[in-house]
C-alpha positions, 0 to 999 in steps of 0.5 A, spaced: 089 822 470 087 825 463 088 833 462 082 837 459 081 843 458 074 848 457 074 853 453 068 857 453 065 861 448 058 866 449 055 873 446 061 876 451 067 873 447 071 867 447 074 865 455 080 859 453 082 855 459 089 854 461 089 851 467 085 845 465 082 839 469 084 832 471 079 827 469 078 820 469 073 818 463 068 821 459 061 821 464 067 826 469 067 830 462 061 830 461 058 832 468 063 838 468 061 840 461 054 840 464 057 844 470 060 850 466 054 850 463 048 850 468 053 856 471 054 860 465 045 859 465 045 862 472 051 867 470 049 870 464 043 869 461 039 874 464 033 873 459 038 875 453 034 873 447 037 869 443 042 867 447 048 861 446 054 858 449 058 853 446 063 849 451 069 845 447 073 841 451 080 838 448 086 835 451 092 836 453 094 836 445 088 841 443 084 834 440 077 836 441 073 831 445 067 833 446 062 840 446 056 842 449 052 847 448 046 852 451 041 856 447 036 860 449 030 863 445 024 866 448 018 865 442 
């Protein structure tokens, strides 16, 4: 199984994975990049306005394969 590796990026700085994650295809990369996300929602937002989260996934060699990102804005 492929090897993929979640970097997280937020207001607190820049967190690189170096263990990584085998999964089989891309919804198994998606469901986990929603994961990361809704923890990092649960985790850290704590009403910060405005607040972005940007998780990049790459493979074993540092291909970007899929982003995700979370943003707040209260208005």
């Amino acid at each position: 199984m492929p090897q993929y590796f979640f970097d997280l990026e937020n207001g607190g700085g820049f967190l690189k994975d170096n263990d990584g994650r085998n999964l089989p295809d891309d919804a198994a990369i998606q469901k986990e990049l929603a994961s990361i996300l809704l923890d990092v929602a649960e985790d850290e937002l704590n009403g910060i306005d405005p607040f972005t989260a940007e998780v990049t996934v790459r493979d074993l060699e540092d291909t970007v394969v899929m982003k995700g990102v979370l943003s707040f804005r209260a208005n």
